[in-house]
C-alpha positions as CSV (number, residue, x, y, z in Angstrom):
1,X,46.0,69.5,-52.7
2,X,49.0,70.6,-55.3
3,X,50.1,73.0,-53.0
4,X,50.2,70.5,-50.2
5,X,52.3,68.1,-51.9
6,X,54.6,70.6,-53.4
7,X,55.0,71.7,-49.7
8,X,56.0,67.8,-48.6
9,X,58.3,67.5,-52.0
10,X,60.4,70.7,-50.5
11,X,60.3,69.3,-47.0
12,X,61.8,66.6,-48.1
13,X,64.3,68.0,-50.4
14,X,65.4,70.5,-47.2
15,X,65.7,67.8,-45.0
16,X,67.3,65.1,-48.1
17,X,69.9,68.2,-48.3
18,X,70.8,68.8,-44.5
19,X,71.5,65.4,-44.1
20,X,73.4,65.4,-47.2
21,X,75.6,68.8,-46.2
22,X,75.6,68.5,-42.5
23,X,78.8,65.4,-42.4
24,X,80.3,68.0,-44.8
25,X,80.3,71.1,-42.6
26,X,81.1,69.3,-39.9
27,X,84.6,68.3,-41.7
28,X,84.7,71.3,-42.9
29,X,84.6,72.8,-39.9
30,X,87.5,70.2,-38.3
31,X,89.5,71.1,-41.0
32,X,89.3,75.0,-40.2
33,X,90.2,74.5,-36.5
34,X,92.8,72.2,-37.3
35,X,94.3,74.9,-39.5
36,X,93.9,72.8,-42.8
37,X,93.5,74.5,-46.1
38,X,90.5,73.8,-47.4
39,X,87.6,75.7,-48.8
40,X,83.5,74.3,-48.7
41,X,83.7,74.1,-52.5
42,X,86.3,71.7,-52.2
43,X,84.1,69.4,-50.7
44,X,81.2,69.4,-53.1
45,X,83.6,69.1,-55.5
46,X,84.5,66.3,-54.3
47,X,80.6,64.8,-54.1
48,X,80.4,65.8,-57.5
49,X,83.4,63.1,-58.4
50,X,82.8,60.5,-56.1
51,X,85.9,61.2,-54.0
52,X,84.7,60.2,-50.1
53,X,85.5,64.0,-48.3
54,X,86.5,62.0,-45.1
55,X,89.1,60.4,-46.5
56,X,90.9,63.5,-47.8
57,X,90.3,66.0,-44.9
58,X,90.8,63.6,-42.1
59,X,94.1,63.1,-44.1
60,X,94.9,66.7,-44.8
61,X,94.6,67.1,-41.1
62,X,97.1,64.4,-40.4
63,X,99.5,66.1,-42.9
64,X,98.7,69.5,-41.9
65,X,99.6,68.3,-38.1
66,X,103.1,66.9,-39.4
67,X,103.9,69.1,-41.2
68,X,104.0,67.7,-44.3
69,X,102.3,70.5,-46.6
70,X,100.1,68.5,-48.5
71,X,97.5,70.1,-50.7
72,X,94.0,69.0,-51.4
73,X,94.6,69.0,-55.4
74,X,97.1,66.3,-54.4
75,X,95.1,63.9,-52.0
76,X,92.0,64.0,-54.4
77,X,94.3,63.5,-57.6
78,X,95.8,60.3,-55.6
79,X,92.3,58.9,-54.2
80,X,91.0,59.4,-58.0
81,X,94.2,57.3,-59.4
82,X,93.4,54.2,-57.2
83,X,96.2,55.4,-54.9
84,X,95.9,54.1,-50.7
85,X,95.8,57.9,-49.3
86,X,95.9,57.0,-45.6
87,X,98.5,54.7,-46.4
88,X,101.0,57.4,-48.1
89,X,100.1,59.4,-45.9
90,X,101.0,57.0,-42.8
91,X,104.0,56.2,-44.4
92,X,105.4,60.0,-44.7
93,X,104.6,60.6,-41.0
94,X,106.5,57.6,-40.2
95,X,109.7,58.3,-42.7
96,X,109.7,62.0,-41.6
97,X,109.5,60.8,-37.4
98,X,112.5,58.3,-38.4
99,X,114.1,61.2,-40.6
100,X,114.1,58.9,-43.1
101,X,113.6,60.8,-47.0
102,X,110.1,60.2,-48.4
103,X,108.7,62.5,-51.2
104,X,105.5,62.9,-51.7
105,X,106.5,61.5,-55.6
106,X,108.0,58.5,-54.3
107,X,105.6,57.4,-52.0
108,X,102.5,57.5,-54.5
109,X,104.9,56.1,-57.4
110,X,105.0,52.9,-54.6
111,X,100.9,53.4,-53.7
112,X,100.3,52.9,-57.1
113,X,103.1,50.7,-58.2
114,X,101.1,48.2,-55.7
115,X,103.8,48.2,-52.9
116,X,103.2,48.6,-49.4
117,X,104.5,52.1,-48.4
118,X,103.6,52.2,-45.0
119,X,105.2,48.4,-44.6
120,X,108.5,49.9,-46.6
121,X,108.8,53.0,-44.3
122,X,108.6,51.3,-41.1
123,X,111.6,48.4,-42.3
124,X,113.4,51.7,-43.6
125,X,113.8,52.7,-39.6
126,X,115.7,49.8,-38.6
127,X,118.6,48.8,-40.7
128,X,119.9,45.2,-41.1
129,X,122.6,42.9,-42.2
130,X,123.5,41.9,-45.9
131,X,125.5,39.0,-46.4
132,X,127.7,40.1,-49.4
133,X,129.5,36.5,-49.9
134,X,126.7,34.2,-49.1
135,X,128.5,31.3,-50.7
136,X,131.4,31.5,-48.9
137,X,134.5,33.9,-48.7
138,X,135.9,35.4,-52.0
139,X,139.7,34.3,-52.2
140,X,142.3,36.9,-53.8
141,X,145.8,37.1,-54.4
142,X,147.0,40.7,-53.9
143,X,150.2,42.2,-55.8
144,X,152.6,41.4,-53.5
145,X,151.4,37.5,-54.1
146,X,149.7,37.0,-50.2
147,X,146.5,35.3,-50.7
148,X,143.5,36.1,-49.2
149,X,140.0,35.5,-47.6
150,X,137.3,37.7,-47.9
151,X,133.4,37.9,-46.1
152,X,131.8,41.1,-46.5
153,X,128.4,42.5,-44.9
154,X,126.6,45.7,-45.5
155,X,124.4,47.8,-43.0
156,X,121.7,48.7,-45.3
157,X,118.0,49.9,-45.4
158,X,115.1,50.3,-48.1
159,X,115.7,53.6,-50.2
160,X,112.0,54.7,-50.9
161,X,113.8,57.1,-53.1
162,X,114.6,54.6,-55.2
163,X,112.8,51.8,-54.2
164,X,110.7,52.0,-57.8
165,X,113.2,50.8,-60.5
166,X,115.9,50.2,-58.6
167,X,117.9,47.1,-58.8
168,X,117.3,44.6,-56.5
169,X,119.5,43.1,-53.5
170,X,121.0,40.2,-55.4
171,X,122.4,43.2,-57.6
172,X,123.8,44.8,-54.6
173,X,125.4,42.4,-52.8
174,X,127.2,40.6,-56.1
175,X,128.6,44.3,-56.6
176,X,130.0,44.3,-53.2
177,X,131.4,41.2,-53.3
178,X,133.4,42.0,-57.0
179,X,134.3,45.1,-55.8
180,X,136.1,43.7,-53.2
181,X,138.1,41.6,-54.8
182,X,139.0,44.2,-57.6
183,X,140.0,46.3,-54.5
184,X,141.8,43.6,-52.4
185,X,143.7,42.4,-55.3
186,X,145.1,46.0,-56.3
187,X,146.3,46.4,-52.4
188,X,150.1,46.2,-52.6
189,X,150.2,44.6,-49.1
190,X,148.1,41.9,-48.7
191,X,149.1,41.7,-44.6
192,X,148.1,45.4,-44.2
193,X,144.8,44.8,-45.1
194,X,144.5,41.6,-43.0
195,X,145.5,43.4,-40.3
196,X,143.5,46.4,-40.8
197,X,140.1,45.5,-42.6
198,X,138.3,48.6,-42.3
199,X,140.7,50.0,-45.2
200,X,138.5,47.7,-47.6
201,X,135.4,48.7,-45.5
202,X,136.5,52.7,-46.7
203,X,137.2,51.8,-50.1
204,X,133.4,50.2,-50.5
205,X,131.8,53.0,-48.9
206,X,133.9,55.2,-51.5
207,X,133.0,53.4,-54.3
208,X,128.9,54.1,-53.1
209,X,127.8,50.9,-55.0
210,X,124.2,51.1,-53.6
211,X,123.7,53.7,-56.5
212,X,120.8,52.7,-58.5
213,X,119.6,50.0,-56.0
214,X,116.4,50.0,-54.1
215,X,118.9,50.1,-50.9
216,X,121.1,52.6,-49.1
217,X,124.6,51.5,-47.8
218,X,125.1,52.8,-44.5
219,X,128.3,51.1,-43.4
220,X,130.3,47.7,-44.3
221,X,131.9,45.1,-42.1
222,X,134.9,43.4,-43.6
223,X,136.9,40.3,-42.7
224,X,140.3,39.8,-44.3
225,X,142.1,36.6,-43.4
226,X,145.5,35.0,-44.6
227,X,145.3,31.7,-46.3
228,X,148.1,29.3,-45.9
């Protein structure tokens, strides 16, 4: 009678542990054939801390197939954080197809600073507009004494870079729009640069005043008028 129940106590424990192992070596085994680094231990190791293994090898697959070089260490060490690993993850394939820079550092910093990588990376590919004088043109006198009217936009997109702790777009645009005026009233001929704005639009870009903003310049588009 002992022996019989001993014999149904291991039957169950086999079959308790093939159903436990077998979803492993089957990722396991996608991971191999997808040419992902990734050893069996790995994946009890990750049983053992209550990481889910499908979320890190179906991941390390995905990184493995962009080329991304992503490790294990640093999937697991993300998922245990609280980190969104598909979304970095996402968000790297989508910055690296736009050739858009995204560190591995920066994107988790964001995952875990609660922002929406994937949702930053894809406004990253298209640029936009910036109106750097939203209340209206700045007015200058230059040093030759002509006065005048300046509206500035900047082409711009999200650093992820910098997107953690940078300064915000408020910051940005109120630098352009001093700038300009520091610039435009130092020009020694005020017609000059009415007549040819993209001289102010090279001394922004020269002055690279999206440094230590969450945004990268790309260009600037300049209107210099005379007042009467």
């Amino acid at each position: 009678m002992l022996y019989a129940v001993a014999l149904a106590l291991l039957a169950v424990f086999i079959v308790a542990a093939i159903l436990h192992l077998t979803p492993m070596v089957n990722l396991f085994v996608q991971a191999r054939f997808s040419g992902a680094a990734i050893e069996f231990v790995d994946l009890i190791g990750m049983r053992l801390r209550k990481v889910d293994p499908k979320v890190i090898v179906l991941n390390l697959i995905r990184s493995q197939k962009a080329g991304l070089g992503l490790t294990v260490r640093q999937l697991e060490m993300h998922h245990l954080a609280g980190g969104r690993v598909d979304g970095v993850v996402s968000a790297m394939i989508v910055a690296q197809t736009a050739g858009v820079p995204l560190s591995w550092e920066a994107a988790t910093s964001l995952d875990l600073a609660g922002r929406n990588v994937l949702d930053l990376a894809r406004e990253s590919i298209e640029p936009f507009w910036l109106d750097c004088t939203p209340e209206g043109a700045v007015r200058v006198s230059t040093l030759d004494g002509t006065k005048l009217s300046i509206t500035v936009r900047a082409k711009a997109r999200p650093d992820l870079e910098a997107a953690v702790g940078g300064a915000a777009e408020t910051c940005l645009t109120d630098r352009i729009a001093e700038v300009a005026a520091q610039e435009a009233a130092r020009c020694t001929d005020g017609r000059l640069l009415a007549a040819d704005p993209d001289r102010l639009n090279g001394l922004l870009a020269a002055r690279r005043l999206d440094r230590g903003t969450a945004l990268k310049v790309l260009s600037y588009d300049s209107s210099v008028a005379m007042e009467r």
